[in-house]
C-alpha positions in Angstrom: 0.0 0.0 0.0 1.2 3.3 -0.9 1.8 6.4 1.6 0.3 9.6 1.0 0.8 12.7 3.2 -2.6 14.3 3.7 -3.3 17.9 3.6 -5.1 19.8 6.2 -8.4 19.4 4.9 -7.9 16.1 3.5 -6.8 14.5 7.4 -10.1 16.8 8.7 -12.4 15.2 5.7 -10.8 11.6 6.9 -12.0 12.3 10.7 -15.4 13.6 9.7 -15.7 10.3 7.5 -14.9 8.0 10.1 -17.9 9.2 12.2 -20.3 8.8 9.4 -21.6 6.2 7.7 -19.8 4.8 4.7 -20.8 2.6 2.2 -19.3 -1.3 2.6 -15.8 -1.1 2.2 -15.6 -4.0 -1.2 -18.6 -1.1 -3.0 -17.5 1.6 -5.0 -20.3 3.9 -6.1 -19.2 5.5 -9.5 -21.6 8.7 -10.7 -21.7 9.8 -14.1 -23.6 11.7 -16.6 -26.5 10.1 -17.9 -25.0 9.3 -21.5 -21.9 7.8 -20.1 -23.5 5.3 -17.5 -23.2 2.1 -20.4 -20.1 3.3 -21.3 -18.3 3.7 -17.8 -20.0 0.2 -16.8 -18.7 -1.6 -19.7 -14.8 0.5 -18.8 -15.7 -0.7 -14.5 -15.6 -4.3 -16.0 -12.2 -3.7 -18.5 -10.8 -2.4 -15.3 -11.4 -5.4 -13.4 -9.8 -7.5 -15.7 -7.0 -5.2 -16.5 -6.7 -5.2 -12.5 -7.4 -8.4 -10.8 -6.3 -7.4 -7.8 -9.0 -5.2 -7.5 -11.6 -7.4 -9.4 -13.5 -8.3 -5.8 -15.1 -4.5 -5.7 -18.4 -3.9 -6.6 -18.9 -1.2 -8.7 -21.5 0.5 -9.4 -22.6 2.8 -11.7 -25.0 5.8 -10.9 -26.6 8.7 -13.5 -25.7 11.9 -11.9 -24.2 14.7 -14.4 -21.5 16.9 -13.4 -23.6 19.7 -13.2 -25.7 17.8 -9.8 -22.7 15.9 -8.6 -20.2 18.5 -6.6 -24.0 19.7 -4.8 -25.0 16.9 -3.5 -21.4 16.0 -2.5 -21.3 18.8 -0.5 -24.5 18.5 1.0 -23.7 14.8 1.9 -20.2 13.8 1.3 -20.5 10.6 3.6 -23.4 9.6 1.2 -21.9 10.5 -2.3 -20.2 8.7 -5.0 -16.8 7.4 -4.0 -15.4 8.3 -7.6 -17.5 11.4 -9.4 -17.7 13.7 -12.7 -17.7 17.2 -11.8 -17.0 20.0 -13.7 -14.1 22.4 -12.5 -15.6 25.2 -11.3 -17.0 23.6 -8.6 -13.1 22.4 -7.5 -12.6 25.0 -4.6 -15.9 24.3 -2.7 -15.5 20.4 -3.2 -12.1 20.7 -1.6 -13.0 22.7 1.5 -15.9 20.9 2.2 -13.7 18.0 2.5 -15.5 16.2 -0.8 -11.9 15.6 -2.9 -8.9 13.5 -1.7 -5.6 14.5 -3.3 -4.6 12.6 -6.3 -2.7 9.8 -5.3 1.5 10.7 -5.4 2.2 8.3 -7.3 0.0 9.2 -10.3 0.8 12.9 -10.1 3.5 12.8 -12.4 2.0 10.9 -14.9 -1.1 13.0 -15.1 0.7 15.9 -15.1 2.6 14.6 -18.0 -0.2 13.4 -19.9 -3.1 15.7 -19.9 -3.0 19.6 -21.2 -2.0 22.4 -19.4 -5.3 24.0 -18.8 -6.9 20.9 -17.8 -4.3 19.9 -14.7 -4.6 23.9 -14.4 -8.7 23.5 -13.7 -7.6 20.0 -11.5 -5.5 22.0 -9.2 -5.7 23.9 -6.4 -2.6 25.8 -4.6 0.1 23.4 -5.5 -2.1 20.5 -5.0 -3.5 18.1 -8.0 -7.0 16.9 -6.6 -8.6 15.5 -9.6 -8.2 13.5 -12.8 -8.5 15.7 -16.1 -11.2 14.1 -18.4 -12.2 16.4 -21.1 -10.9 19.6 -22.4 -13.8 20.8 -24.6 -16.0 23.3 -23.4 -14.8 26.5 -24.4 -14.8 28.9 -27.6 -12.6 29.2 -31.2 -13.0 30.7 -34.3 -15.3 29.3 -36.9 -14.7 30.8 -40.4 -15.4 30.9 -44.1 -11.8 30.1 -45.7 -13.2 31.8 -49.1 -13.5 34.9 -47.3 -11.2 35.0 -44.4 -7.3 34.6 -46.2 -5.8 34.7 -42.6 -7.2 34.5 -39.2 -4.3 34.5 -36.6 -5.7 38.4 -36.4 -8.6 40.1 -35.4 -7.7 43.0 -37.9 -7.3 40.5 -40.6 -10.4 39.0 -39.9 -12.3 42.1 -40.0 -10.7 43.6 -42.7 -11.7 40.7 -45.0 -15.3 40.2 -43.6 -15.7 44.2 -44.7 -14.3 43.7 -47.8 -16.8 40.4 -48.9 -20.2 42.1 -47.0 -19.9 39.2 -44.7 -20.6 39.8 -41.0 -18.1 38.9 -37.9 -20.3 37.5 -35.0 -19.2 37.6 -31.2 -21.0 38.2 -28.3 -19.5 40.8 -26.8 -22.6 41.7 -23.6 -21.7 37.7 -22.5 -19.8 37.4 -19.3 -18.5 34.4 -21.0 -17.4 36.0 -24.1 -16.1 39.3 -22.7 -13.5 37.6 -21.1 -11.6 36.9 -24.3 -10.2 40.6 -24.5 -10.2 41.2 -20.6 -8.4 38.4 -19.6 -6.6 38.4 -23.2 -4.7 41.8 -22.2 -3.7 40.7 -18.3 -7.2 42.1 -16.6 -7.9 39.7 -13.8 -11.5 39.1 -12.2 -12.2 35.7 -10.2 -13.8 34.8 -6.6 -13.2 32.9 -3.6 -15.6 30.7 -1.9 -16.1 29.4 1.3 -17.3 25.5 1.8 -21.3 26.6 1.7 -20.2 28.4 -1.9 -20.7 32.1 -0.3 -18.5 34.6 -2.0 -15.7 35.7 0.6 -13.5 38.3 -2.3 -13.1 39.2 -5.8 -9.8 39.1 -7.1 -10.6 42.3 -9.6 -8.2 44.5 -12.2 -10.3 45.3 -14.4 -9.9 49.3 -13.5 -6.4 49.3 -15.1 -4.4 49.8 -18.7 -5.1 46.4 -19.2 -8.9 46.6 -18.6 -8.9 49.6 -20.8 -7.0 48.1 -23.3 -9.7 44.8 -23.6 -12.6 47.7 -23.5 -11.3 50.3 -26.3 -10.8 46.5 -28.4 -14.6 45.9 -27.7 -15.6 49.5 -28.9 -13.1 49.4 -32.0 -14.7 45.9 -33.2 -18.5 47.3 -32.9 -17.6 50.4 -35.0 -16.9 47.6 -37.8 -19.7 47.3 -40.3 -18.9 43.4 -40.2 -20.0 43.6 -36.6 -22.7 41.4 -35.4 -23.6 40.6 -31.7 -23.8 36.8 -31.4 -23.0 33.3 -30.8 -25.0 31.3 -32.3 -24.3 29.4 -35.7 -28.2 28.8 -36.0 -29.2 32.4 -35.5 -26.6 33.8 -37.9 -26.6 35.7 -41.5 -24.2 36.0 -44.1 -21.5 34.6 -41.9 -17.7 35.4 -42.7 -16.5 34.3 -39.0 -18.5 33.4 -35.8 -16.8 33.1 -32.3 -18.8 30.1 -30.9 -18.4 26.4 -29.4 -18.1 22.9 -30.2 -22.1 22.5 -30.0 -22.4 24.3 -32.9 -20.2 22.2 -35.0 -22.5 20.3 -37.2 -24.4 23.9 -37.4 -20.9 25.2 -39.2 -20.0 22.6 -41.1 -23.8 22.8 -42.7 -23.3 26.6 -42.9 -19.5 26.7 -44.7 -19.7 23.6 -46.5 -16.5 23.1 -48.2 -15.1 26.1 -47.0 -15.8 25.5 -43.5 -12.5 26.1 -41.5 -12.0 26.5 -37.8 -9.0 27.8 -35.8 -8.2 29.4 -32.0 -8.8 33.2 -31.7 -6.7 35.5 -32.9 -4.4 38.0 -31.7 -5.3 41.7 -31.4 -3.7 44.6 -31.5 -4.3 46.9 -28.5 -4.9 51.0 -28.4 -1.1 50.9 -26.7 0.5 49.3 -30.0 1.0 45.9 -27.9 -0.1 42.4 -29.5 -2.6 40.2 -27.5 -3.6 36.8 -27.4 -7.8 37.0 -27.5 -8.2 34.5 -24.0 -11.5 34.0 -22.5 -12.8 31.1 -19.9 -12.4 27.3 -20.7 -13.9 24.4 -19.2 -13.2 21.0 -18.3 -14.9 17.8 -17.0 -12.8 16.3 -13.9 -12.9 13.5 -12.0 -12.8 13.2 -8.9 -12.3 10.6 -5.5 -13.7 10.9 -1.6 -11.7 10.6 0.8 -11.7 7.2 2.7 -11.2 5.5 6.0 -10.4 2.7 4.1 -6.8 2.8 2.6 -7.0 -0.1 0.3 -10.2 1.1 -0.9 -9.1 4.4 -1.6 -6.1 2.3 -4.1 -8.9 1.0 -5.5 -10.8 4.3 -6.1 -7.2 6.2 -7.4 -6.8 3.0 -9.3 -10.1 3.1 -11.0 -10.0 6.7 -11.1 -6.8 6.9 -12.9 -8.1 4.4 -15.3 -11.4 6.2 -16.5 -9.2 9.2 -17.4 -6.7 7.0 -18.9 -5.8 8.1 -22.9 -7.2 5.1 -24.0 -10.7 5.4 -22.6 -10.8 9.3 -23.3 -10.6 8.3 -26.9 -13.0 5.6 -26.4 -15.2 8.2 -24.7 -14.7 10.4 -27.5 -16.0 7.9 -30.3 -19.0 6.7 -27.9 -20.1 10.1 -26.9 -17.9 12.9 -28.2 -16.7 14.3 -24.9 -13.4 16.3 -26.2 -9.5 14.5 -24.0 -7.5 16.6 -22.5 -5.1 13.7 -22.7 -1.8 14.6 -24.9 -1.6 11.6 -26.7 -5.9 11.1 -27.1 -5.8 14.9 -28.5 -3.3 13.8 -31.1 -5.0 10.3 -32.5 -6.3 10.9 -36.4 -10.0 10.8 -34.7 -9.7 13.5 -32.9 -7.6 15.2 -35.4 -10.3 15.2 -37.9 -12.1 16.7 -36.1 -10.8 20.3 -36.8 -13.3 22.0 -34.3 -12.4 20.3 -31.2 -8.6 21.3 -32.4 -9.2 24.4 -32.6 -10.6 24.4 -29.1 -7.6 22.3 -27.8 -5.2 24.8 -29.1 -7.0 27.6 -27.8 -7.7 26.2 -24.4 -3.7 27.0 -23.8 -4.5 30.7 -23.3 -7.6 30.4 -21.1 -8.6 30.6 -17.7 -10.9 27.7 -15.9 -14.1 29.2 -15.3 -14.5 29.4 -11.4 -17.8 30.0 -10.1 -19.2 33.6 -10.4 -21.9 35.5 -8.8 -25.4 35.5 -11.0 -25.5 39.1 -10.7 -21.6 39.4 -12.6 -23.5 37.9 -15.9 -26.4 40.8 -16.0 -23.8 43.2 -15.0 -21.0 41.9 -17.8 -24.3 42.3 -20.5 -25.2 46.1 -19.3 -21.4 46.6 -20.0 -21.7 44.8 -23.4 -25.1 47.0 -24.2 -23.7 49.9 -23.3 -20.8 49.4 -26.2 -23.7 48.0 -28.8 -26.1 50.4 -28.1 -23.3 53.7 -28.8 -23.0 54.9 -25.1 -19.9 53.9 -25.6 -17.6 55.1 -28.8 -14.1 55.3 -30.2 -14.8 59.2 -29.1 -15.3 58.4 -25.5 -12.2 59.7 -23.8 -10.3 57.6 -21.5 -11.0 59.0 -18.4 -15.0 58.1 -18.8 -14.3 55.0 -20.0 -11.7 53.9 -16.8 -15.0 56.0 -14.5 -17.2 52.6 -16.5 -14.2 50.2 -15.8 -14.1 51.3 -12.1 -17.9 51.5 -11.5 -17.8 47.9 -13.0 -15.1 46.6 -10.5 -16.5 48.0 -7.7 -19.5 46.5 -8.0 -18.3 43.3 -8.8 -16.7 43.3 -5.7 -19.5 43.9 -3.9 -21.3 40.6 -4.6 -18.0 39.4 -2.4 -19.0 41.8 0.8 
């Protein structure tokens, strides 16, 4: 049996474990999203074979989505799934509440090593790895026309060539979610901190700086394009040149381009201080995670099992069964998922995002009255800089607020 050393709040969820009940120590209870149950049942059994040491376990295999899992994990962990899908920007209150055990030391490495730098990012917290990377595919990229955009590593480029063909540029620009590309693109910071119960405690906020200004003359230059069109949505979209959008709308795109449908990260930008910068924006990842147990040789069994259902080789099985995007190196790479030039273009540009934490509800209707306010012409290339850092501080302030 290996030894781990157990953070603070790992040793404090092992106590508060021991004094609840816990499920027989030969079950594991597995939970998954609905359209994965077969599929990870069919990978439980592989795993027992692969691992016949571990082959007396029951395991079982439970429909609950990542979007239910880290809730009723916190509200119970004693009673939750001993291995779970959650998605990462429920990672900070599933740690305090004592719902994650550190990945096991001796798979660190490896999954370090194997799995993208934005998904061991989202798997983190502090210095510590507690969860097992599984996707890397929620996110947003470029989808273009190739007979009307010649280049699009820039957003100049882009623009210039969607003016000169009367084709339309479409990004949301009053979506909390999409703002972010140009914020977080120039060095403009703006997270949260939870506590265990997933009340906001700060806001980590910069957007009141050269950099924030920066990411908000960009937003006001691109609207002032006739190309300009607010939107995200492949579906809802007219005379397309270039649409900043998700994986989702693949088939959508590939319908809409036909043979010149292309697809590729976003592009650079130049800023209003003659500096060159990466468009950024949130990404998001599926993780997977393990309670902690009073049990040591069941929690092998659950790092074992864990460790396997993020393994490259079921990623890519995953991905042909169900189309969940790897974030493993080697799955990313395959001719599969090659061909499938969306879900590159996403893997590429998932390098220069930041996980998606969790945000109050009142940030998003406050990030789309800043968006409005630049699509309805309060806000112009003639604004002067002062006002628009008077916006950019208003805005911080308040976001800050929904910490207090």
């Amino acid at each position: 049996m290996r030894k781990r050393v157990m953070t603070a709040l790992a040793a404090a969820a092992a106590v508060s474990l021991i004094v609840c009940a816990q499920a027989s120590a030969d079950e594991i209870k597995v939970w998954v999203a609905d359209n994965t149950v077969e599929f990870t049942k069919a990978q439980t059994e592989a795993f027992k074979e692969a691992y016949p040491d571990f082959a007396d376990y029951d395991i079982t295999v439970e429909p609950v989505g990542e979007g239910d899992a880290a809730g009723n994990m916190i509200t119970d962990v004693s009673a939750g799934a001993d291995i779970f899908v959650f998605a990462q920007d429920q990672i900070a209150r599933l740690v305090t509440a004592g719902a994650l055990e550190e990945v096991a030391p001796d798979n660190v490495e490896a999954v370090v090593a194997d799995n993208d730098a934005g998904a061991v990012g989202a798997a983190t917290v502090g210095e510590t790895l507690y969860a097992y990377p599984m996707t890397s595919d929620n996110g947003y990229f470029l989808y273009y026309d190739k007979s009307v955009v010649s280049d699009p590593s820039t957003l100049e480029g882009i623009i210039a060539d969607c003016e000169a063909a009367g084709k339309n540029f479409y990004m949301e620009i009053n979506s909390g979610w999409y703002q972010t590309a140009f914020f977080f693109g120039t060095g403009a910071e703006l997270t949260y901190d939870t506590d265990d119960s997933g009340n906001f405690t700060a806001c980590n906020a910069s957007y009141a700086s050269d950099a924030g200004l920066v990411a908000l003359k960009k937003m006001i230059e691109l609207k002032a394009s006739t190309a300009f069109q607010n939107g995200s949505a492949v579906g809802e979209a007219t005379k397309v040149g270039a649409i900043v959008d998700g994986t989702w709308d693949s088939s959508a795109a590939q319908d809409l381009f036909g043979e010149n449908y292309a697809c590729a990260k976003l592009p650079t930008f130049t800023g209003a201080d003659g500096e060159i910068y990466q468009m950024s924006g949130f990404g998001g990842f599926k993780l997977l995670g393990v309670k902690p147990q009073e049990d040591m040789d069941k929690l092998d069994a659950c790092d074992a099992l864990a460790s396997f259902l993020s393994s490259g080789d079921v990623q890519l099985a995953r991905y042909e069964a169900v189309g969940w995007g790897p974030s493993n190196l080697e799955a990313q790479k395959s001719d599969i998922v090659q061909a499938d030039v969306a879900l590159s273009a996403l893997a590429e540009q998932l390098a220069y995002t930041v996980p998606q934490g969790q945000y109050p509800g009142e940030y998003w209707t406050l990030a789309t009255s800043l968006g409005d306010s630049i699509i309805s012409g309060e806000l112009t290339p003639d604004t002067s800089d002062d006002d628009l850092m008077a916006v950019l501080q208003k805005f911080e302030d308040t976001c800050r607020s929904y910490a207090e």
